[in-house]
FIFISE-291779 format. One line per field, with one value per residue (C-alpha): residue number from 1; residue in one letter; y negated, z, x. Coordinates in nm, 3 decimals, m for minus. Layout:
n = [NUM/...]
res = [a/...]
c2 = [Y/...]
c3 = [Z/...]
c1 = [X/...]
***
This chain:
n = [1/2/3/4/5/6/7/8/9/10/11/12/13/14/15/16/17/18/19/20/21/22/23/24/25/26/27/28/29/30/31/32/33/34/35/36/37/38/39/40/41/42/43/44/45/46/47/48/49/50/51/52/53/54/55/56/57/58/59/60/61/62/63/64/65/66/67/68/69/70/71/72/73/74/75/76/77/78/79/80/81/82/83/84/85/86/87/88/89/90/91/92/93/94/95/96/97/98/99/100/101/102/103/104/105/106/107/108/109/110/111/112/113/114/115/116/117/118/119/120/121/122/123/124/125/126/127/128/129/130/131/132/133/134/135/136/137/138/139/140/141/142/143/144/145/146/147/148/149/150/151/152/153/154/155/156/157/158/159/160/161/162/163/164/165/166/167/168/169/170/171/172/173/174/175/176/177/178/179/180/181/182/183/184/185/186/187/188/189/190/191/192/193/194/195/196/197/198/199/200/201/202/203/204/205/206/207/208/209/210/211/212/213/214/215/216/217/218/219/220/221/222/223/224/225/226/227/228/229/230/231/232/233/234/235/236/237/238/239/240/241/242/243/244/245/246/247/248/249/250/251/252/253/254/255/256/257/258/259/260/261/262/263/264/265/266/267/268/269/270/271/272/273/274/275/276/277/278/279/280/281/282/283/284/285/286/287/288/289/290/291/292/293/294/295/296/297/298/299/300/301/302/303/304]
res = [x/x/x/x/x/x/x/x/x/x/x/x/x/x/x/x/x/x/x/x/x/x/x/x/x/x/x/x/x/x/x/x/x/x/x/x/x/x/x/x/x/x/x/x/x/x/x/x/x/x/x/x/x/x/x/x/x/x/x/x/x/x/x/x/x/x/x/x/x/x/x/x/x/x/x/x/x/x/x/x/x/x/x/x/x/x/x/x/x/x/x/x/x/x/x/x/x/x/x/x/x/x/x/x/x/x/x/x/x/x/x/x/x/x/x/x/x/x/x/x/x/x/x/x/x/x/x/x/x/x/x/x/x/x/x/x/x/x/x/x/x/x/x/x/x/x/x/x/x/x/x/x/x/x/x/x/x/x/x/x/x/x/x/x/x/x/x/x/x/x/x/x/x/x/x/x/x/x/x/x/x/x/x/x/x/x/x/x/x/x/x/x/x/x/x/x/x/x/x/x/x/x/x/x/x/x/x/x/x/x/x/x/x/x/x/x/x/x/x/x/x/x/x/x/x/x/x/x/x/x/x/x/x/x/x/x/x/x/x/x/x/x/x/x/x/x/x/x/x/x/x/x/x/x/x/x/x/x/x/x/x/x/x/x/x/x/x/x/x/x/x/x/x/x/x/x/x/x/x/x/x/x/x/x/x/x/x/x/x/x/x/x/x/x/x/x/x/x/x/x/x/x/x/x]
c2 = [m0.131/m0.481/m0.620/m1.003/m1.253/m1.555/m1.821/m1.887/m2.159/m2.156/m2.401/m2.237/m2.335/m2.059/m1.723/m1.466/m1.255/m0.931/m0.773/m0.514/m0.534/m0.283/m0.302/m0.686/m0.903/m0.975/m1.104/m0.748/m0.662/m0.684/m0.782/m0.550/m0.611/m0.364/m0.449/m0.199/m0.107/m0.210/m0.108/0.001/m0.193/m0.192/0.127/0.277/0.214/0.346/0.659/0.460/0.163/0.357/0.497/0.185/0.045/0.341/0.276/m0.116/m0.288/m0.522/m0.446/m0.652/m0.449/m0.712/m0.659/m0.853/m1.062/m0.875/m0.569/m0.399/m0.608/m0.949/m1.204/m1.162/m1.467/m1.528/m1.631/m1.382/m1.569/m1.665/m1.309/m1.337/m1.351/m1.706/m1.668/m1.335/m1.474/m1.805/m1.598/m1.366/m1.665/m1.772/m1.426/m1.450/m1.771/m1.623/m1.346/m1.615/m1.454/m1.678/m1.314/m1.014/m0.687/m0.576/m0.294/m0.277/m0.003/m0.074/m0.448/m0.498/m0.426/m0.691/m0.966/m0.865/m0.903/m1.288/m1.320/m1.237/m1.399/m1.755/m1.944/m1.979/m1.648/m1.508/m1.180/m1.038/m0.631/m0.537/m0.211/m0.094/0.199/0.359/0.029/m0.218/m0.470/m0.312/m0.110/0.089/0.025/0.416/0.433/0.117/0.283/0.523/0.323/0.189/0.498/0.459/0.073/m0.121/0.089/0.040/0.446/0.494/0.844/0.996/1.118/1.089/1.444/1.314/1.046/1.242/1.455/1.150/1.038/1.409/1.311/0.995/0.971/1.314/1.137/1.009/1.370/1.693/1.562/1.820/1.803/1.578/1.367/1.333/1.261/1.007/0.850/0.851/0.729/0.423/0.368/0.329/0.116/0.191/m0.090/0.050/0.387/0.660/0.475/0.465/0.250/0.191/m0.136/m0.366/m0.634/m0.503/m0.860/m0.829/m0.664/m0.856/m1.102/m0.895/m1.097/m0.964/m0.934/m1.140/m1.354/m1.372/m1.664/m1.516/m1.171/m1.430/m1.629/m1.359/m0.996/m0.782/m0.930/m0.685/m0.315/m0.230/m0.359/m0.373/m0.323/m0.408/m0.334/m0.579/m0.773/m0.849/m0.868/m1.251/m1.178/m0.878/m1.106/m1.373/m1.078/m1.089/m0.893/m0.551/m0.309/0.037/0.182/0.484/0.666/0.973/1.232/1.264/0.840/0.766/0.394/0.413/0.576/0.678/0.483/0.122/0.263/0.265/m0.088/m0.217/m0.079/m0.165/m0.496/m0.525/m0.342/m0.330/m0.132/0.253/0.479/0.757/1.000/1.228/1.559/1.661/1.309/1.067/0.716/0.610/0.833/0.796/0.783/1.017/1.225/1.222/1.274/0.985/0.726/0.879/0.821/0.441/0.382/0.504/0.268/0.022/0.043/0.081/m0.261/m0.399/m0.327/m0.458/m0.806/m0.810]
c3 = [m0.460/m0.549/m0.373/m0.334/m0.108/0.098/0.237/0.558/0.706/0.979/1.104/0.835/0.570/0.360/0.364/0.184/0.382/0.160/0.180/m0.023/m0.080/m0.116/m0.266/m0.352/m0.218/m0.190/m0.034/0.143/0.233/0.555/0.549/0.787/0.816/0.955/1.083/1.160/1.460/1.567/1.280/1.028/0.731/0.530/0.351/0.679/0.632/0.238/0.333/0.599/0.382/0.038/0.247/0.393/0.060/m0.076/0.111/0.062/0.258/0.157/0.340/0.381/0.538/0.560/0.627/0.906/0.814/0.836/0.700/0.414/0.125/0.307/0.372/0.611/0.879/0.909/1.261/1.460/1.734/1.480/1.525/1.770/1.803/1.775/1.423/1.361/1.484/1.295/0.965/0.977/1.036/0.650/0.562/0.739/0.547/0.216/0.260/0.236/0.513/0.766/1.023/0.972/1.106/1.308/1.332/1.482/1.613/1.853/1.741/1.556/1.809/2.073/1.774/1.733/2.106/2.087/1.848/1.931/2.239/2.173/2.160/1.817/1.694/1.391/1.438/1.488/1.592/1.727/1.706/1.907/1.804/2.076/2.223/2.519/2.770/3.024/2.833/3.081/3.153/3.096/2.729/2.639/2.767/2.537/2.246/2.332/2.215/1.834/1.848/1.694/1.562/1.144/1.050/0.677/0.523/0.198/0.113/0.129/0.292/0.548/0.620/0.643/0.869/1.091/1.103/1.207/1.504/1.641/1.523/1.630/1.814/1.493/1.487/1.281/0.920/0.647/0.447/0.181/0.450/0.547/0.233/0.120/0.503/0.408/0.054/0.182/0.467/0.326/0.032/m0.100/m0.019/m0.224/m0.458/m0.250/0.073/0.217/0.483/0.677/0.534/0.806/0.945/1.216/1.288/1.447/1.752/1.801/2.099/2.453/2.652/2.934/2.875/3.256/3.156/2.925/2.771/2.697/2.524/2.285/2.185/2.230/2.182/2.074/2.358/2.560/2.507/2.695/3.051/3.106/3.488/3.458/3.286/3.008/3.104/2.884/3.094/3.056/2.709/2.730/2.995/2.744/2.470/2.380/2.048/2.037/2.062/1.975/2.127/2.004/2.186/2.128/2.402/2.488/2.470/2.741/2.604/2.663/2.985/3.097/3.412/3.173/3.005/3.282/3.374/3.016/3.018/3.341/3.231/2.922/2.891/2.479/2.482/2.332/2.375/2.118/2.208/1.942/2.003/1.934/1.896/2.151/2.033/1.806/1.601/1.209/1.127/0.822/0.870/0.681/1.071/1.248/0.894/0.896/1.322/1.226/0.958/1.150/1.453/1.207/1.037/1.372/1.494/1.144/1.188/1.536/1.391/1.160]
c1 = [m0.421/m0.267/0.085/0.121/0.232/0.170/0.424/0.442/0.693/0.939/1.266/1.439/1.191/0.943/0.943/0.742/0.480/0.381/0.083/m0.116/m0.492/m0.747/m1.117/m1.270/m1.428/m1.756/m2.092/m2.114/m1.807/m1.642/m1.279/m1.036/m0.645/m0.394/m0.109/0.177/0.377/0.733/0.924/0.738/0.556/0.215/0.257/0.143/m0.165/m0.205/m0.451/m0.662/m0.693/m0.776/m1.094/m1.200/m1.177/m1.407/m1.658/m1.672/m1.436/m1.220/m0.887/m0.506/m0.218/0.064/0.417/0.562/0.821/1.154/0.976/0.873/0.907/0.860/1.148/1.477/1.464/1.889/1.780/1.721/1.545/1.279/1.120/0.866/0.498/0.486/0.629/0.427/0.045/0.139/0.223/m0.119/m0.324/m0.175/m0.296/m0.632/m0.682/m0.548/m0.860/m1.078/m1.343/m1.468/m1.404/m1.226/m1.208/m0.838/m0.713/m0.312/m0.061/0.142/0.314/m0.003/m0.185/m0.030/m0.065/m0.403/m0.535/m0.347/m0.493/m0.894/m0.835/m0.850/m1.085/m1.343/m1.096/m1.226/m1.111/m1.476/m1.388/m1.098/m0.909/m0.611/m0.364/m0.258/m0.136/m0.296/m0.224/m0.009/0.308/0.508/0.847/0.934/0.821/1.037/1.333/1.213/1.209/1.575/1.699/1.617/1.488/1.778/1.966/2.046/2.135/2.241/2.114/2.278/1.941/1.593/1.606/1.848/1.585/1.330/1.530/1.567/1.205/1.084/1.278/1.154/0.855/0.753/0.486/0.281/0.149/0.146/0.190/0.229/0.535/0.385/0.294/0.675/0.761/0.551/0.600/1.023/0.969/0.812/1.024/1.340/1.562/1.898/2.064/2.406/2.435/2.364/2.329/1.977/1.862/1.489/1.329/1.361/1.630/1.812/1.847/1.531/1.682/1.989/1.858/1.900/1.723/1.504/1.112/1.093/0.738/0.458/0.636/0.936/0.775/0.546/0.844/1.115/0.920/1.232/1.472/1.618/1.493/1.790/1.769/1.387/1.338/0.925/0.609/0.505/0.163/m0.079/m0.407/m0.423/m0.467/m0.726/m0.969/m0.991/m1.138/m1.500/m1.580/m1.597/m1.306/m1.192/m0.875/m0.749/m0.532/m0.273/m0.342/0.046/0.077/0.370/0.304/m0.093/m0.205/m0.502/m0.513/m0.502/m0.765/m0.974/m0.873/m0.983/m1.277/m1.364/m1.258/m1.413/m1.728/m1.706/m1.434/m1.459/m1.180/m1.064/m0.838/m0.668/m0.526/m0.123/m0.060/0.174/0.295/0.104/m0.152/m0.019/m0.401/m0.372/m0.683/m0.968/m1.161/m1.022/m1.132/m1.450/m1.477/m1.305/m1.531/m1.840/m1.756/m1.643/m2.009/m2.216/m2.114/m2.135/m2.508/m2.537/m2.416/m2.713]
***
């Protein structure tokens, strides 16, 4: 694994995008980014992407900017998916591939189906972590209850503590998963005061989510206050490549019902469902890289 950067520019000027990369390039290798949900950050994707890498692909997890190790916007406004598809275009030209791979929970997710819905997209193969293009007003009430909030901890155990909690969803993680999950998921910002690595800046706006428009420039407005579903479906008709969705059998964010509708939709569309698992699937098993990596390399071979 190697850690750089791109810069990516906004009104405020240039800010640093991090990123880690996994395996190298080359002639045969297919290029995949992962991108992580709401607020989390690249390190996410550590066990997933040291597979992929394994068996030959060449892999980017990025942090979003106000995660992780990339830059602090001082507006807060500035965090939206205007500002995030803009910066991982930058990264998709940094990897040098002409089409990558996508794979996205949640907030990666959403930037990823912009994304491979425009027109001449180079995202190639699409796939979805427990996210798609209807998100129910129920589960972001849900997320209002942690979203936004800046806790301090006194320890990495207290963290950890903390994470059991709302991300109880992710799955049944051993205790070294926990661990290594809270290591990477928090800085001490002062001596013996431990916060998560991102900007709580980037919930400050409480606007409502009332159009498409205002969720692309304005994503994190308003978690508080949401009286209707978020719609996507605009994006997900203008998809053509092919697309996994995985889904966590308990999901409250993915249902089965707009599962249906996407792949009745959009007949490339394969769904995976994994057990004891709600919003969103930490994809830590060795089973669900070998069932990504098998779909990964099936339609790898139907493009030849």
């Amino acid at each position: 694994m190697k850690q750089n950067y791109i810069l990516s520019a906004s009104k405020e000027g240039y800010h640093k995008v991090a990123y880690t990369e996994w395996g190298e390039a080359s002639p045969t290798a297919s290029t995949v980014i992962c991108v992580h949900g709401l607020t989390r950050n690249s390190r996410d994707f550590d066990a997933l992407a040291g597979h992929l890498s394994s068996v030959g692909y060449h892999v980017f997890c990025p942090d979003v900017v106000g995660r992780g190790l990339s830059s602090w916007l001082k507006n807060p406004q500035l965090y939206n998916f205007e500002r995030y598809t803009t910066d991982m275009n930058v990264l998709i030209g940094r990897t040098g591939a002409s089409q990558v791979d996508w794979i996205g929970t949640s907030m990666g997710g959403i930037i990823g189906m912009m994304l491979a819905s425009l027109p001449n997209t180079p995202i190639r193969r699409l796939i979805l972590n427990d996210v798609g293009p209807q998100i129910p007003v129920q589960s972001l009430w849900h997320m209002a209850k942690y979203v936004g909030k800046d806790p301090q901890f006194v320890s990495k155990e207290d963290a950890k503590k903390h994470f059991k909690v709302i991300y109880a969803e992710f799955g049944k993680l051993t205790e070294e998963q926990w661990d290594y999950f809270t290591e990477h998921s928090i800085t001490e910002r002062s001596p013996g005061v431990f916060r998560s690595c991102y900007d709580p800046g980037i919930h400050e706006v409480r606007l409502k989510w009332q159009s498409l428009k205002e969720l692309f420039y304005s994503p994190h407005k308003a978690l508080e206050g949401i009286i209707f579903d978020i719609d996507l479906w605009p994006f997900w008709r203008q998809i053509k490549c092919p697309v996994l969705v995985i889904r966590g059998q308990q999901s409250k964010l993915l249902l089965p019902e707009h599962l249906r509708k996407m792949q009745r939709l959009h007949s490339k569309t394969e769904v995976y469902e994994i057990a004891d698992a709600g919003h969103a699937p930490a994809l830590l098993e060795p089973a669900q890289h070998e069932k990504i990596t098998a779909w990964l390399d099936a339609s790898n071979a139907e493009h030849k």
